[in-house]
C-alpha positions as CSV (number, residue, x, y, z in Angstrom):
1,X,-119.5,-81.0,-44.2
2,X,-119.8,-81.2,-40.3
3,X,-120.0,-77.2,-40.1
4,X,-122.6,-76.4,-43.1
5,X,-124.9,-79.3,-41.1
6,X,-124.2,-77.4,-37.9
7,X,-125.1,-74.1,-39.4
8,X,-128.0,-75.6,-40.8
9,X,-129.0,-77.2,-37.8
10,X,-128.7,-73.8,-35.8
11,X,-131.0,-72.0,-38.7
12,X,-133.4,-74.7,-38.4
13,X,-133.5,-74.5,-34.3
14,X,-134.1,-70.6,-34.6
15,X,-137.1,-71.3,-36.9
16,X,-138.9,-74.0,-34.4
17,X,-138.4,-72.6,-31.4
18,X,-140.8,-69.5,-32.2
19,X,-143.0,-72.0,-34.0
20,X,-146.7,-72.8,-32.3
21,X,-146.1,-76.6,-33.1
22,X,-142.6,-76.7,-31.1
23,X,-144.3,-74.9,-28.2
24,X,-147.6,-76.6,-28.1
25,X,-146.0,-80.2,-28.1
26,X,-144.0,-78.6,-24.4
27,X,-147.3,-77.2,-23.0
28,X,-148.8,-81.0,-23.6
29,X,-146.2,-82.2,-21.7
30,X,-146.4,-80.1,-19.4
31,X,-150.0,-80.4,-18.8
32,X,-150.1,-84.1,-19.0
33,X,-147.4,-83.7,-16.1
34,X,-149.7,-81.6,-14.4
35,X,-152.5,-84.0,-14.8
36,X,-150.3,-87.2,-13.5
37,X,-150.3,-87.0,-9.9
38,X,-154.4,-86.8,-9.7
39,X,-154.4,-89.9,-11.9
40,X,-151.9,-92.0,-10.3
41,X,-150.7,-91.3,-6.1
42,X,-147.2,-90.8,-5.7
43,X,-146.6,-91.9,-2.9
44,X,-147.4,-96.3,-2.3
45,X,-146.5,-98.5,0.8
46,X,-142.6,-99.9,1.0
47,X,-141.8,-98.3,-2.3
48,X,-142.4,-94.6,-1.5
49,X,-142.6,-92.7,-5.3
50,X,-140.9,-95.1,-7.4
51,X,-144.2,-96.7,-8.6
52,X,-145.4,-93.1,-9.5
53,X,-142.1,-92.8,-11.7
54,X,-142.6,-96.3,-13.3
55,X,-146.2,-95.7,-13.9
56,X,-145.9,-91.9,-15.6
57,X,-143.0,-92.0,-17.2
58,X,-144.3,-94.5,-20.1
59,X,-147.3,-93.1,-20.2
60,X,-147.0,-89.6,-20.8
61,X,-143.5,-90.8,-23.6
62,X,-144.5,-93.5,-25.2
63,X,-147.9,-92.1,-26.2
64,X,-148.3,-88.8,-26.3
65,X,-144.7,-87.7,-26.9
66,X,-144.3,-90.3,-29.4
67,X,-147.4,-88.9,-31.3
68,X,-145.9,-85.2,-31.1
69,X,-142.2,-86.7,-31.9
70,X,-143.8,-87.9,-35.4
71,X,-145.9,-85.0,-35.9
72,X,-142.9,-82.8,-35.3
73,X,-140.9,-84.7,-37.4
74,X,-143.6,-85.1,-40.5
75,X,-143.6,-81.0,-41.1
76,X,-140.2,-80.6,-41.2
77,X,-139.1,-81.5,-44.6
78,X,-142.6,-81.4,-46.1
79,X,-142.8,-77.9,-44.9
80,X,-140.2,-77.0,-46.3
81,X,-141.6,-78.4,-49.4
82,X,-145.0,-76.7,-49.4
83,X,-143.6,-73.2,-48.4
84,X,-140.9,-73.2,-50.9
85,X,-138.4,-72.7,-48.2
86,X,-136.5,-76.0,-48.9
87,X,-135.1,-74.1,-52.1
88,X,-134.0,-70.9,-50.4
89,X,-132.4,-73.8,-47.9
90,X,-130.8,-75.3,-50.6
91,X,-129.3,-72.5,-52.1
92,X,-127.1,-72.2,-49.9
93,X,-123.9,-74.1,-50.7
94,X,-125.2,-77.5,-48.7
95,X,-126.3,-81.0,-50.0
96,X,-129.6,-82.9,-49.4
97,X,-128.1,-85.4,-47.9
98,X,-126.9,-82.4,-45.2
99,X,-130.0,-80.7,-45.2
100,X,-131.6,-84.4,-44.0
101,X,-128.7,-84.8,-41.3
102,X,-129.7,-81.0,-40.2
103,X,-133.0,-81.8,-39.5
104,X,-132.5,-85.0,-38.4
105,X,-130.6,-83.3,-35.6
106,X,-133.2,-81.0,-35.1
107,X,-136.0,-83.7,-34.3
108,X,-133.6,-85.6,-31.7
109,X,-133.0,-82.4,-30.1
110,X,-136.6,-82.3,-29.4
111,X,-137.0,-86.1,-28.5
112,X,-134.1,-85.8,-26.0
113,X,-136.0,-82.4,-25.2
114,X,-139.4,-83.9,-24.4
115,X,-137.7,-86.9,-22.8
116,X,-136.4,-84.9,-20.4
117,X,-138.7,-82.6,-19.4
118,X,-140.8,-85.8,-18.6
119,X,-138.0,-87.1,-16.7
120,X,-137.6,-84.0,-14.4
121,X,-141.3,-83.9,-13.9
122,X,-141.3,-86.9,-12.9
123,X,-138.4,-87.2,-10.6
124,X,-139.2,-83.4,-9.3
125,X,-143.0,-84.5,-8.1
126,X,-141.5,-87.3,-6.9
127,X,-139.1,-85.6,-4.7
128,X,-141.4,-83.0,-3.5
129,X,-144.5,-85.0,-2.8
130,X,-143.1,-88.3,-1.8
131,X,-140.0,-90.6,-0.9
132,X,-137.0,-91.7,-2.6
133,X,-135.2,-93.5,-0.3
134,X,-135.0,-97.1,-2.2
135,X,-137.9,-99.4,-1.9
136,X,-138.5,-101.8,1.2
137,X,-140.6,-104.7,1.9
138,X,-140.8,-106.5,5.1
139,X,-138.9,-103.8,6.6
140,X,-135.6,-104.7,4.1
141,X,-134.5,-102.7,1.7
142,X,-134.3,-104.5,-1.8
143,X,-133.5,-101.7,-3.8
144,X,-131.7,-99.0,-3.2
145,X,-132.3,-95.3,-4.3
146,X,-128.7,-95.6,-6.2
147,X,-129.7,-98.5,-8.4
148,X,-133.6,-97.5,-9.4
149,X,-132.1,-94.4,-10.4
150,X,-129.4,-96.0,-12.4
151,X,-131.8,-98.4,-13.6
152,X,-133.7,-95.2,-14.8
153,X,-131.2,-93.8,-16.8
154,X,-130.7,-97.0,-18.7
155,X,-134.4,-96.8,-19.6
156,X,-133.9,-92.7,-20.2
157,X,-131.0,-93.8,-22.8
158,X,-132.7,-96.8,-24.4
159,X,-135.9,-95.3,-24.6
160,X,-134.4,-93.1,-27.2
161,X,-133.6,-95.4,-29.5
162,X,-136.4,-96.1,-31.3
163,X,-138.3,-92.6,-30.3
164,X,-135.2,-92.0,-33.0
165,X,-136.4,-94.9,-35.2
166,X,-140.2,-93.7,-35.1
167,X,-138.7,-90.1,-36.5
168,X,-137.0,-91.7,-39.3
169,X,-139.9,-93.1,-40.3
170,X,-141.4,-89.7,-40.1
171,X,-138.6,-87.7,-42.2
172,X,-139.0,-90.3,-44.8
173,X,-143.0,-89.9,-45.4
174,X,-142.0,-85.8,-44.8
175,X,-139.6,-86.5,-47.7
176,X,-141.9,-88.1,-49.6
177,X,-144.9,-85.9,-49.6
178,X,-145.6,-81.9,-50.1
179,X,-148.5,-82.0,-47.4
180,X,-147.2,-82.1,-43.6
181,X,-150.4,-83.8,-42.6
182,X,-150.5,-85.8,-45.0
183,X,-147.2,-87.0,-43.9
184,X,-148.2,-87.2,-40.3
185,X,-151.7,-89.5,-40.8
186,X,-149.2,-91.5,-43.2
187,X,-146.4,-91.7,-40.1
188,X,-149.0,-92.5,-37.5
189,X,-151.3,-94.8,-39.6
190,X,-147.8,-97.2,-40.1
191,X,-147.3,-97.2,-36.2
192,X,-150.7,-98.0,-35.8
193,X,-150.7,-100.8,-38.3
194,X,-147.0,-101.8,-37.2
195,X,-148.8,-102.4,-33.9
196,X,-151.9,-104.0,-35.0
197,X,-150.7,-106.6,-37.5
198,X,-146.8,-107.7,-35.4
199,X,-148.4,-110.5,-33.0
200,X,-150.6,-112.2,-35.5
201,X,-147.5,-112.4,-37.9
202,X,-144.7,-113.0,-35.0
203,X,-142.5,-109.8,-36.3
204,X,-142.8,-108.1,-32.9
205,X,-139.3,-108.5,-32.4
206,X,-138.3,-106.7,-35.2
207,X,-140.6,-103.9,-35.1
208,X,-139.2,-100.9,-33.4
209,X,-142.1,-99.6,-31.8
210,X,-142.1,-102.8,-29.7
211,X,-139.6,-101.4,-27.7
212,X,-141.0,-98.4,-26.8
213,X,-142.1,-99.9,-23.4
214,X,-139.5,-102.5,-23.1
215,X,-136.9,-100.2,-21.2
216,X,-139.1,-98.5,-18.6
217,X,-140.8,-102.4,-18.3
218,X,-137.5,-103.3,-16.4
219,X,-137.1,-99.9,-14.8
220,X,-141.1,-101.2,-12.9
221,X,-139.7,-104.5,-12.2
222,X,-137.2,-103.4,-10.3
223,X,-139.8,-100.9,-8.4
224,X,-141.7,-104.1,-7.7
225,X,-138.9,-105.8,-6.4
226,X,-138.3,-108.2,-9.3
227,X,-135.2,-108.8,-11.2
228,X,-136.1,-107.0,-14.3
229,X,-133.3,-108.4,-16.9
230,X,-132.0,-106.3,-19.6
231,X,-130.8,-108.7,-22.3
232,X,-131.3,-109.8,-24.9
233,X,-134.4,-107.1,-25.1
234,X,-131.7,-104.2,-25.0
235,X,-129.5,-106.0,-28.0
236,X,-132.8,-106.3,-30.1
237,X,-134.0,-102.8,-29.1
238,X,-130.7,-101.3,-30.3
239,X,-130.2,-103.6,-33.2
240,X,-134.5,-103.5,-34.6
241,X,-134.4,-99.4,-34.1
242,X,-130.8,-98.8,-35.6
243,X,-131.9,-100.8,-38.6
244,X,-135.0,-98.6,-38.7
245,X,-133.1,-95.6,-38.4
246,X,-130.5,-96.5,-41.2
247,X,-133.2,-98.2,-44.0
248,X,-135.5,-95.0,-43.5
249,X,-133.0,-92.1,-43.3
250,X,-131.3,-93.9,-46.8
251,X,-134.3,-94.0,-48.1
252,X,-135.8,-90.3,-47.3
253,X,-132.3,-89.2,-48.8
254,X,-132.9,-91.1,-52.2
255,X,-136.2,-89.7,-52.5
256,X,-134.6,-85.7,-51.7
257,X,-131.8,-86.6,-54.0
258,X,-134.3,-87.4,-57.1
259,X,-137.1,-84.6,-56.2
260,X,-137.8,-81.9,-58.2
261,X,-137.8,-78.9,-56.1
262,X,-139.3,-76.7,-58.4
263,X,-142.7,-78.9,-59.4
């Protein structure tokens, strides 16, 4: 089972990586990268580049990524569908429930892709143009360059969580439909939805997108000299998006099991 995901995983990452999609969703980040520094200076009195980090990391991840994460992941099986390529996939001697897991891995290779270029952008005009030598006020230092950047990759890893969650969401409605952006408006109208209707109905907590932010939110506390506390945001984070991930990927399973491939 492992190895015919693998394979199919390694067709499937051949095929996007010549694709316009796969490469214009880098160049955005890229450019957005590009853009940061002229929006927001890196360099800020007693904490050097850290508030430049803090401020563009979120920013450039939990908007635009996230809208190119969903869009990513709304073409892949719908695609697949519309192209009749799913039933030359399928030919092969491989399950649905495989083919799901093969391009499930594809879509968090390309989340933990654009999360890191964003990272090393980040950290890189950080280095070059400013200071990373911890952050200091009233001439003490109150966090040291060892601990933001542990800090950071607690965010980094967390972070991911429910960037997973959002392209669950987005293989199911890619399951569902034939049209890939019909499946994207259909991904990205529930986020916005998700988003508009949590506060007024107190369900924030259990709404994955909520924690988009949450991570790097502790990550700018500590840039700001505050005690930014991890629990028990990080235990619903992990618990609200594996949920998400588990309901959704079941469900975008059931619906490839039933589908006729041929209609």
């Amino acid at each position: 089972m492992l190895r015919r995901i693998l394979i199919t995983y390694g067709v499937e990452l051949q095929r996007s990586l010549g694709s316009r999609q796969y490469l214009a969703g880098l160049l955005l980040i890229a450019t957005a990268l590009a853009a940061a520094p002229f929006v927001h200076p890196i360099e800020s009195p007693g904490a050097g580049a850290y508030p430049y980090i803090a401020y563009v990391t979120p920013l450039v991840l939990n908007f635009l990524g996230f809208v190119l994460i969903q869009i990513f992941a709304a073409a892949q099986i719908s695609g697949d569908m519309s192209t009749g390529a799913i039933r030359l996939m399928l030919v092969r001697p491989i399950r649905r429930a495989e083919y799901y897991l093969a391009k499930f891995g594809l879509c968090l290779t390309y989340v933990l892709l654009l999360t890191g270029i964003t990272a090393a952008g980040t950290w890189g005009c950080a280095a070059v143009w400013g200071t990373l030598h911890g952050v200091h006020y009233g001439g003490q230092l109150v966090a040291s360059h060892h601990e933001l950047a542990m800090t950071y990759l607690w965010a980094f890893l967390l972070g991911i969580l429910p960037q997973c969650a959002g392209l669950c969401v987005a293989l199911f409605f890619s399951a569902l439909m034939r049209s890939s952006t019909a499946a994207a408006a259909f991904t990205l109208g529930t986020w916005i939805v998700l988003d508009i209707i949590k506060y007024p109905l107190g369900i924030e907590k259990l709404v994955y997108s909520s924690y988009l932010e949450a991570p790097w939110q502790v990550f700018a506390e500590r840039v700001d000299a505050m005690e930014g506390a991890w629990t028990p945001m990080a235990y619903y984070c992990a618990g609200t998006s594996a949920a998400t991930m588990l309901v959704f990927a079941l469900a975008a399973m059931a619906v490839l099991q039933r589908r006729n491939l041929g209609a």
